[in-house]
C-alpha positions in Angstrom: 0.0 0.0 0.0 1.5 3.5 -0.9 2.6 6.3 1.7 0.5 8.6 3.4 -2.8 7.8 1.1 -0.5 7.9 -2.2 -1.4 4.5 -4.8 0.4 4.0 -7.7 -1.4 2.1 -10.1 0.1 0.0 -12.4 -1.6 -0.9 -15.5 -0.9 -3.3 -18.4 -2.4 -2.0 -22.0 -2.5 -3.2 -25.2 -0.4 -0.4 -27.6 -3.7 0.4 -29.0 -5.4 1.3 -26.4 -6.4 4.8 -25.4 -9.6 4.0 -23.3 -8.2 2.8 -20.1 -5.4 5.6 -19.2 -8.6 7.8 -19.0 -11.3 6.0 -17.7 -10.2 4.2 -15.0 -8.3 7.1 -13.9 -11.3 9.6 -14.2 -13.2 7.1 -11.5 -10.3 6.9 -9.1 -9.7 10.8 -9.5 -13.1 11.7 -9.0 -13.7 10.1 -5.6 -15.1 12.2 -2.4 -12.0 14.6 -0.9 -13.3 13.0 1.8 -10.8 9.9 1.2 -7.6 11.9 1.2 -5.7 10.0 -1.2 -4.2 10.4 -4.7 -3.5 8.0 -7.3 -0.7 8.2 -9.9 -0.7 5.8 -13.3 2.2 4.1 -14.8 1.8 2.0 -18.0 3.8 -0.8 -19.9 2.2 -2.0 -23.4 1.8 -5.1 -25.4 1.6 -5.1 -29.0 -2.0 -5.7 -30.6 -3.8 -3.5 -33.3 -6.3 -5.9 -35.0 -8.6 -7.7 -32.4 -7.9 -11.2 -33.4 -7.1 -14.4 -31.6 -3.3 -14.5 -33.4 -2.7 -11.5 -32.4 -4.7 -11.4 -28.5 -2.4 -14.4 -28.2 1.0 -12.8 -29.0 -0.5 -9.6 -27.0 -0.9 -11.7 -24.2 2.8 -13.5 -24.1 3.9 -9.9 -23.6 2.2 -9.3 -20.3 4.8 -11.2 -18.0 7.3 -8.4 -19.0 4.8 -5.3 -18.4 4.7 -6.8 -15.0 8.3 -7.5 -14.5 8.8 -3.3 -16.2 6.0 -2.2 -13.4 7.7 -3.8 -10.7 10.6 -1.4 -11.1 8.1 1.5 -10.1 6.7 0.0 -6.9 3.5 -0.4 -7.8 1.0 -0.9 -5.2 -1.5 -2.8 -7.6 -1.3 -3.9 -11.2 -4.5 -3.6 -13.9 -4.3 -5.9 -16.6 -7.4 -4.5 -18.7 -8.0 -6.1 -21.9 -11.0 -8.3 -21.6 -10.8 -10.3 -24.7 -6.7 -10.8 -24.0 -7.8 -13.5 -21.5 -10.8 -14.4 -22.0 -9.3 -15.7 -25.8 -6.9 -17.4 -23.9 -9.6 -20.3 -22.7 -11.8 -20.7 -19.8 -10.6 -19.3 -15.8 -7.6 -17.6 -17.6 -8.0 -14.9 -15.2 -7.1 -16.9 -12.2 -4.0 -18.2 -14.0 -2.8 -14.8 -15.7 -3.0 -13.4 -12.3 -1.3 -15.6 -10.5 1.7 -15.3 -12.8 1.9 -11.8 -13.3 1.9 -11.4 -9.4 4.2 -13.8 -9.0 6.7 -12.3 -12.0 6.2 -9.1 -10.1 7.2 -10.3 -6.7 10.3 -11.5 -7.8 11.4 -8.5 -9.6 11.5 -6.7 -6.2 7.6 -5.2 -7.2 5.3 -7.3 -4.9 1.7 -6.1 -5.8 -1.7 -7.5 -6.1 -3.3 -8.5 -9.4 -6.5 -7.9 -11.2 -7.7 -8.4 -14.5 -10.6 -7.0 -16.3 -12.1 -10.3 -16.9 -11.2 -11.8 -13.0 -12.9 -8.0 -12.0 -15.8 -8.5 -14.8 -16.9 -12.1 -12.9 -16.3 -11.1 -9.1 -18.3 -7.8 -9.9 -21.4 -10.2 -10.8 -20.3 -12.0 -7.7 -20.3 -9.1 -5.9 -24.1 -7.8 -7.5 -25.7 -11.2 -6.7 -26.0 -11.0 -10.4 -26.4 -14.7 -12.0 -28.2 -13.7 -15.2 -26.6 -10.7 -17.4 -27.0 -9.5 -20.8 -23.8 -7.5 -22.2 -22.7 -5.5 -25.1 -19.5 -5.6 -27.1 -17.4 -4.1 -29.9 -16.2 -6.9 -31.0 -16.9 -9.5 -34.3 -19.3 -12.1 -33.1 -17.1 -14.9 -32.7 -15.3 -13.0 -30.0 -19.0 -12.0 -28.7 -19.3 -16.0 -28.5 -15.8 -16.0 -26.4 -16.6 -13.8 -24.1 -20.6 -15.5 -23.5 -18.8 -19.0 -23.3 -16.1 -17.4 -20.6 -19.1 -16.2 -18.8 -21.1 -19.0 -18.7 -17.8 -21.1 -17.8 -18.0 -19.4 -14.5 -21.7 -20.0 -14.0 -23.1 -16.9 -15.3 -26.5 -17.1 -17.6 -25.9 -14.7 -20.6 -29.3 -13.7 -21.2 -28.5 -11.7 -24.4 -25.5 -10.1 -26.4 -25.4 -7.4 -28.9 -21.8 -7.4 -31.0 -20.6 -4.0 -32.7 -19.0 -5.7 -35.0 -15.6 -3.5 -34.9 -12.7 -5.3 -35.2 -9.8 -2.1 -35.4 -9.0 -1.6 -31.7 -8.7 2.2 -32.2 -11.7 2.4 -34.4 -13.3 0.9 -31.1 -12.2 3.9 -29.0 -13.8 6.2 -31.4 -17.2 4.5 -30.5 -19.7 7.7 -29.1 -20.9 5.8 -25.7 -24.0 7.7 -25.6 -25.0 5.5 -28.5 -24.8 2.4 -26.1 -27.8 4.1 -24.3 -29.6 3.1 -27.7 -28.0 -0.6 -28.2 -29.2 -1.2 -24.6 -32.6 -0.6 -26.0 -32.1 -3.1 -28.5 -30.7 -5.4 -25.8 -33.0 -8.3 -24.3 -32.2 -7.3 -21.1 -36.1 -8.1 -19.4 -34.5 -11.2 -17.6 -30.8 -9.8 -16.7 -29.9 -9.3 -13.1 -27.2 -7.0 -14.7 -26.1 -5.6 -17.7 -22.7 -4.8 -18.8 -22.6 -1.6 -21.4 -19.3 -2.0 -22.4 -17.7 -5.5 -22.3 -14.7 -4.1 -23.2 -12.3 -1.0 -21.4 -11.3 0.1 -25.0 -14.8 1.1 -25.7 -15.8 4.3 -23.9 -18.7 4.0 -21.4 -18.5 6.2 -18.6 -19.9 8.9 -19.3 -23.6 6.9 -20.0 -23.2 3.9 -17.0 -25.2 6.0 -14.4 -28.1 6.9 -16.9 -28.4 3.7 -18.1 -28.8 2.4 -15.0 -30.7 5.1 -13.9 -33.6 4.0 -17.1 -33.4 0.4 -16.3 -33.6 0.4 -12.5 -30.7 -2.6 -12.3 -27.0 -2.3 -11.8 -24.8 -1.4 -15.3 -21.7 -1.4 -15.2 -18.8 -2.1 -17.8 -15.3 -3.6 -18.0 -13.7 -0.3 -16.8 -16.2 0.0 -13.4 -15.4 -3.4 -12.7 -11.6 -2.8 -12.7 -11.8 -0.1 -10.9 -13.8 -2.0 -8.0 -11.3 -4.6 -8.1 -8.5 -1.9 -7.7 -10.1 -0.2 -5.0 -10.5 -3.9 -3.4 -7.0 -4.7 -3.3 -6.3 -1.5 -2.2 -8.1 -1.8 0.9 -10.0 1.4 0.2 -14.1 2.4 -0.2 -15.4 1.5 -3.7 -17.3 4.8 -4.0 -17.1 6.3 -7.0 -20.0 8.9 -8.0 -21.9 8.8 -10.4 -20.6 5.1 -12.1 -23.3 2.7 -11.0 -24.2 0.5 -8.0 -21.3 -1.2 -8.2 -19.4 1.7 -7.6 -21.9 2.9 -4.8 -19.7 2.0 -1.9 -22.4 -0.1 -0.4 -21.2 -3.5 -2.1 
């Protein structure tokens, strides 16, 4: 844990990626003052432009060096946030790509606690009591059908999916998420104990989580709120985060 309510957060990002650096931060940077902390960020990348398997795989052989590169800093957690890196990887990756990046960590010196946006995705719906969940995605629907299986491998009920069909990683990033408010309408969502707006933290959702919530009267949240609950978890700290959802009430 860092000095005198100081957390440096250490996260692992595809190179393509321009979503996480600001979302995840804007949640942790926008807590109550009431907290007296600060957070600072500190990156290391793996390669991956086109979202395929090929290259998710060779993006994800990369990661045990972005932990040793983060140990060097000290970081007091470490973010691995690219949903579809695991979950392409095969069933309960999370557990194992968390167990290794910790452990290449700790013995670089860097000792630091773990998550991944797809361990943080499933202990959110833990968390929420949430056993049935419909979810939205940017990506072709074959990687729709990955992320569903992974789901339903950890005993989770995907009621419905809608696929954006966007398979350029920065194109993704470009996505306007107050246009998610209208594929949520299109979503079969009736029977969902939850509903994930953005399955993945390259496609912007923030700024639409608390009204879509706010119309459906269940929790929302998206790959980004969950990793941020997860950080705030292994930080030992309140998961309040205004304005980001139930999960991010400070009540769960």
């Amino acid at each position: 844990m860092g000095r005198n309510s100081t957390f440096r957060v250490g996260l692992i990002v595809p190179s393509s990626n321009v979503t996480m650096e600001t979302e995840i931060p804007a949640m942790l940077r926008g807590r109550p003052a009431i907290y007296d902390e600060s957070y600072t960020f500190h990156s290391s990348r793996m390669r991956m432009q086109e979202v395929t398997p090929e290259e998710l795989r060779r993006m994800d052989e990369q990661s045990e060096k972005c932990a040793i590169e983060l140990a060097d800093a000290r970081c007091d957690v470490l973010a691995y946030a690219c949903l579809i890196g695991i979950m392409a990887q095969g069933p309960g990756y999370h557990e194992e790509s968390e167990t290794s990046l910790y452990e290449a960590a700790a013995e670089n010196g860097g000792e630091a606690p773990v998550v991944t946006s797809a361990g943080a995705l499933v202990r959110a719906f833990d968390a929420l009591e949430a056993q049935r969940v419909a979810v939205i995605t940017p990506y072709l629907q074959h990687l729709t059908d990955t992320v569903v299986d992974y789901f339903e491998g950890e005993g989770i009920d995907v009621v419905d999916s809608i696929s954006l069909e966007c398979p350029d990683n920065l194109e993704v990033a470009k996505l306007d998420p107050a246009d998610l408010l209208d594929h949520m309408d299109d979503l079969d969502h009736e029977q969902a104990d939850a509903v994930v707006l953005s399955s993945c933290v390259q496609m912007p959702s923030l700024p639409s989580i608390q009204a879509a919530e706010d119309r459906l009267g269940k929790p929302v949240l998206s790959a980004s709120v969950a990793t941020t609950y997860d950080i705030l978890n292994k930080l030992g700290r309140s998961t309040r985060v205004s304005g980001a959802g139930k999960l991010l009430s400070g009540g769960i």
